[in-house]
C-alpha positions in Angstrom: 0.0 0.0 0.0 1.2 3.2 -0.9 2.0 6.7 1.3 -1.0 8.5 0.0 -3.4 5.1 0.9 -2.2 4.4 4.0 -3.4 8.3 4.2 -6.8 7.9 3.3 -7.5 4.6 5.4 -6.1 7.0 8.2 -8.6 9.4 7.9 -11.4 8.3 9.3 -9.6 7.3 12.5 -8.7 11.0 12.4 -12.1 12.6 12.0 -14.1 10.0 14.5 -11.2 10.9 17.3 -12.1 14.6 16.1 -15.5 14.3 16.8 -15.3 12.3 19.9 -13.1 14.9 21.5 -15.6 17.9 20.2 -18.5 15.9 22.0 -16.3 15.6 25.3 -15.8 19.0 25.2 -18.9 20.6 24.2 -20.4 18.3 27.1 -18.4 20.2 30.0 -19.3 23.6 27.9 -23.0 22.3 28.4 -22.1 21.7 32.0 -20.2 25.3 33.0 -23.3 26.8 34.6 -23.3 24.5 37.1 -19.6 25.5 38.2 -20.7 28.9 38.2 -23.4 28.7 40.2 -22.0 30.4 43.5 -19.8 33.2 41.2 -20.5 36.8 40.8 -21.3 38.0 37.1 -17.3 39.1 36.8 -16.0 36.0 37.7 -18.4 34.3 35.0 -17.8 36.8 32.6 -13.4 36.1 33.2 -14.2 32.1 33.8 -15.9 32.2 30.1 -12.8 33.6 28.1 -10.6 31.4 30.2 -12.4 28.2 28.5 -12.4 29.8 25.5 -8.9 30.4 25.7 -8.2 26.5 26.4 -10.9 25.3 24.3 -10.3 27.3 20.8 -6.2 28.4 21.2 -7.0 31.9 21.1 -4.8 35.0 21.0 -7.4 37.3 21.6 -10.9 37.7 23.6 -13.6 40.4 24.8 -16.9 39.8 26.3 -18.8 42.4 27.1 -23.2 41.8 28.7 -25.3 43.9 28.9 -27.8 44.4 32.0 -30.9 46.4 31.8 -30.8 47.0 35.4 -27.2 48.6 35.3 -23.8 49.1 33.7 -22.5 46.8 30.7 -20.3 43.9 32.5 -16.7 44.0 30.2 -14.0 42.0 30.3 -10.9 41.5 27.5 -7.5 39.5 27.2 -4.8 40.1 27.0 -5.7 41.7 30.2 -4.7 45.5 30.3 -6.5 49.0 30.2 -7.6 49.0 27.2 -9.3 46.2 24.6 -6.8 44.8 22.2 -7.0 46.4 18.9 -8.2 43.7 16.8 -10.7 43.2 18.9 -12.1 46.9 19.1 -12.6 47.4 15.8 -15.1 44.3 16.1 -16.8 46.2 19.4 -17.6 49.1 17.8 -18.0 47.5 14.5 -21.3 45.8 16.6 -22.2 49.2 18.1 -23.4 50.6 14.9 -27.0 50.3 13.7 -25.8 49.0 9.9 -23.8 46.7 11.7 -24.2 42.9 9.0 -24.0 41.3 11.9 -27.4 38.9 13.3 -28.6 40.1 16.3 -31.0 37.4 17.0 -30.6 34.4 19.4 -32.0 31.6 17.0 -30.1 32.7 13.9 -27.0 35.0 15.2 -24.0 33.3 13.5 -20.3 33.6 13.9 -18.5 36.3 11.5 -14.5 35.9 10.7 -12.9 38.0 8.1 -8.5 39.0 8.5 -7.5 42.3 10.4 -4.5 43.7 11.1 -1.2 41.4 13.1 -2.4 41.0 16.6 1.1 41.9 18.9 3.4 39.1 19.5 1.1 36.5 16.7 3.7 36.7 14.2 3.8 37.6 10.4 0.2 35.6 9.8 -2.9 37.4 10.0 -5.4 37.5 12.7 -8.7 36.0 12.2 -11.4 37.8 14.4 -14.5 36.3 15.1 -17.5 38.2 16.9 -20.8 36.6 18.4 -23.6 38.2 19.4 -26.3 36.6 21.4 -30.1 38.4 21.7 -31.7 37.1 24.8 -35.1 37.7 26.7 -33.3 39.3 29.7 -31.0 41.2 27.5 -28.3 41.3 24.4 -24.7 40.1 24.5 -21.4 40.6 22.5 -18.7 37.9 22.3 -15.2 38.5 20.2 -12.4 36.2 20.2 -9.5 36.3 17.9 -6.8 33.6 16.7 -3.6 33.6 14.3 -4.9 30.5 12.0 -5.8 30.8 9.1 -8.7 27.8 9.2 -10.4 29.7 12.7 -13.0 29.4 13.7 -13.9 25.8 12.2 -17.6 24.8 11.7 -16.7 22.7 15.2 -14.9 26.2 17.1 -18.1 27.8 15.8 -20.4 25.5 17.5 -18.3 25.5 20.8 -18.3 29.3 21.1 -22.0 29.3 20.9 -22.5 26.6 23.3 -19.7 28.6 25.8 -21.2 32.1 25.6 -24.6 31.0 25.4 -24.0 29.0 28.7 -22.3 32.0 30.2 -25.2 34.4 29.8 -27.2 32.1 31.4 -24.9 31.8 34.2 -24.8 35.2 34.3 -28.4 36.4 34.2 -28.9 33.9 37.3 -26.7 35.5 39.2 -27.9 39.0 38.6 -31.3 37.9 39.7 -30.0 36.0 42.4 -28.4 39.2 43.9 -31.4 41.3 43.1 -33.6 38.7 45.6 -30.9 39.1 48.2 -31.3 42.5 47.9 -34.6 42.8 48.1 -35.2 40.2 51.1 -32.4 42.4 52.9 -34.7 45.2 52.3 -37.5 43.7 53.4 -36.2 42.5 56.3 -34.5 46.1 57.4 -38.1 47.3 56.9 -39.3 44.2 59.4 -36.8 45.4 62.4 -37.6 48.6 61.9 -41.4 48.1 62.4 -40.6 45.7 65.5 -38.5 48.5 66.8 -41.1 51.3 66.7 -43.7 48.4 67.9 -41.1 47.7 70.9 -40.9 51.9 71.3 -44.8 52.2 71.4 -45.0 49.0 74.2 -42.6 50.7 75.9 -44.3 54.1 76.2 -47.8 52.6 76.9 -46.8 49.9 79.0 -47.0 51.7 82.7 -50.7 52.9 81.8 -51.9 49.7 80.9 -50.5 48.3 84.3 -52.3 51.0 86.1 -55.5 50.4 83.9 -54.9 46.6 84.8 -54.4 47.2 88.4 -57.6 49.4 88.6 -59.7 46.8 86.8 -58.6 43.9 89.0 -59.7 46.3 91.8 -62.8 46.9 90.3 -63.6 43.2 89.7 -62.3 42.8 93.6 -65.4 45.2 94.4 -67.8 43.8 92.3 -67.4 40.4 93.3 -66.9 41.1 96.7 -70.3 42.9 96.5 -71.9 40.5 94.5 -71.4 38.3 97.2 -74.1 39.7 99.9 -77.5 38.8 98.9 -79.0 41.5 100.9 -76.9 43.6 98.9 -78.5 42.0 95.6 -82.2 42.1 96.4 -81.4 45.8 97.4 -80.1 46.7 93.9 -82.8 48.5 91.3 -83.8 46.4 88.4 -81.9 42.7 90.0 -82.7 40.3 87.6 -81.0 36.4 86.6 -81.5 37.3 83.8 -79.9 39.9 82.8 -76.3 38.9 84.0 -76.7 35.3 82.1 -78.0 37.1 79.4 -74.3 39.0 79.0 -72.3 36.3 80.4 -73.8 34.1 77.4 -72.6 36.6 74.7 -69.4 36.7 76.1 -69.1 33.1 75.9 -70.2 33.1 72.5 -67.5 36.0 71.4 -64.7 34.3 73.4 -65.7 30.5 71.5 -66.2 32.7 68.0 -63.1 34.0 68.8 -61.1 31.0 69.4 -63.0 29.4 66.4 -61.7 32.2 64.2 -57.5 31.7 65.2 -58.2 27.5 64.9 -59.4 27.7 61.3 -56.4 30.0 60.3 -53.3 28.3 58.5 -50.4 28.6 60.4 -49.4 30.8 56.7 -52.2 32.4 57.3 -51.3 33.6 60.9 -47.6 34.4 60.0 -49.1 36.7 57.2 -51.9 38.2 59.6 -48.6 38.9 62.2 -47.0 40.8 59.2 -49.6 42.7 57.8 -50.4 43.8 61.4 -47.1 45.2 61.7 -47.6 47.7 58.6 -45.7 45.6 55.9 -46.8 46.0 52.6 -47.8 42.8 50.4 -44.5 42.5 48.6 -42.2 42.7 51.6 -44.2 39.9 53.1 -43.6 38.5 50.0 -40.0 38.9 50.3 -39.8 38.4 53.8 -41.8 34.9 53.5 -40.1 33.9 49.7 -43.3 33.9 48.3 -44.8 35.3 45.4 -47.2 38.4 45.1 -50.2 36.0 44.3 -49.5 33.5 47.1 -49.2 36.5 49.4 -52.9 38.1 48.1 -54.4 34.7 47.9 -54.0 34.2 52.1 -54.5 37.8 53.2 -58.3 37.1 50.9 -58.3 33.9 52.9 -58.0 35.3 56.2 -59.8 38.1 56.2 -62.4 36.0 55.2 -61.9 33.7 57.7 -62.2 36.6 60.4 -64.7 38.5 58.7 -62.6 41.6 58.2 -62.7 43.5 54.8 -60.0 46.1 55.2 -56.1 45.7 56.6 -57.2 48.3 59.8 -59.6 45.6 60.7 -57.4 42.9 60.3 -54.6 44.6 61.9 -57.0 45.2 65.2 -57.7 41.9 65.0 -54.1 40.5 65.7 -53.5 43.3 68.4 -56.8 42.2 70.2 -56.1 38.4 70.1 -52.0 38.6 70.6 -51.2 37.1 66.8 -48.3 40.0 66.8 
């Protein structure tokens, strides 16, 4: 068998051990927001260009995502103050309106065309390739660079699509994540400061309703003491059984509605009452709870129902009167 046969039989090997390796790694690309999940957005953003540095053999990248909620998150190698120069032309190349390039998600594709020498590549040319990813949350702009003349293969295309789609991803879930911690930090700063100034007011009230206390026990002393005599009790105008069973039966009956009332109530239900009594607003007892907005309206309609109340003053005398807060 000839040189240029034993080439061909070769081939194939070649190209399967291609392909095999291509599925190995697009399968850890596929896998790289699970190793980000605990990272801030920079350390996604420089994680992703280090992959694509091992993965593709580049000489040149720039990512830059954009955040609707904030500044652009940019980072470039080689690492210095400013992008490298084949790869700003590209950036603002993307910047402009007639840009060629696809700005969609389903069909944004990979553009290469030769620039000028990147520093340090050599006496080849520099072959820049910029993807830009359109997303629901927001838009994205990926550039890398290499000195070969074949980059990026049909395979290199398809990895730096899987890499910076994955990244974004990554990304957006951590951007959200921080805004929740945010807000739950907020909401909870707004719960101390209600249980301070409810502390404050207990504290200012708290010696007249002793001495209101003290001068009802005293009262009830005196009653009962004088209830005792029965001369005392035929004496009194208008004596009647009746009367006194009569109101001792309706407060019976408010005390057992009462207690009914609290028993039917979820223990969600009572932790929400407790909230809203203290002045917080349905969406930081949402965050306060991790809830949702819905979830939150659906048991303050429960309960009031529950407790026959149709406005949040009547609910929130409710909890005071029964010791929910």
């Amino acid at each position: 068998m000839d040189r240029e046969s034993r080439a061909a039989a070769a081939e194939p090997d070649r190209s399967a051990s291609d392909t095999g390796r291509w599925l190995r790694d697009v399968g850890a690309l596929l896998a790289l927001p699970a190793l980000w999940v605990d990272h801030e957005p920079p350390e996604i953003a420089e994680g992703l260009l280090s992959v694509l540095f091992g993965v593709l053999d580049l000489d040149g990248g720039y990512a830059r995502f954009e955040d609707p909620g904030g500044r652009a998150l940019e980072t470039w190698r080689p690492s210095g103050p400013a992008v490298p120069s084949e790869l700003k032309v590209m950036r603002e190349a993307e910047r402009t309106p007639a840009s060629a390039l696809t700005t969609s998600a389903a069909s944004a594709s990979v553009f290469a065309w030769d620039s000028a020498p990147a520093a340090g590549s050599g006496a080849g040319t520099v072959r820049v390739a910029s993807l830009p990813l359109s997303l629901p949350w927001g838009t994205a702009l990926v550039v890398v660079s290499a000195a070969r003349a074949d980059f990026p293969t049909e395979l290199e295309t398809h990895q730096l699509r899987v890499a910076a789609s994955q990244a974004a991803i990554a990304i957006h879930a951590a951007r959200r994540l921080a805004r929740e911690h945010a807000a739950r930090a907020v909401a909870e700063e707004a719960l101390a400061q209600q249980n301070r100034l409810l502390r404050s007011l207990v504290d200012d009230v708290e010696p007249s309703l002793a001495e209101i206390a003290r001068r009802v026990h005293e009262a009830s002393r005196v009653v009962t003491e004088t209830g005792t005599d029965p001369a005392h009790r035929s004496r009194s105008p208008g004596h009647a059984s009746a009367l006194p069973h009569t109101t001792e039966g309706a407060g019976t009956d408010s005390a057992s509605a009462t207690a009914r009332d609290l028993v039917t109530l979820s223990r969600r239900e009572l932790e929400v009452l407790g909230l809203l009594a203290q002045g917080l607003s349905n969406k930081e007892i949402a965050g306060v709870m991790w809830l949702s907005d819905r979830t939150v309206e659906r048991h303050i309609t429960g309960l009031y129902r529950k407790i026959g109340v149709a406005r949040r003053s009547e609910a929130t005398a409710f909890a005071l009167r029964h010791g929910v807060v």
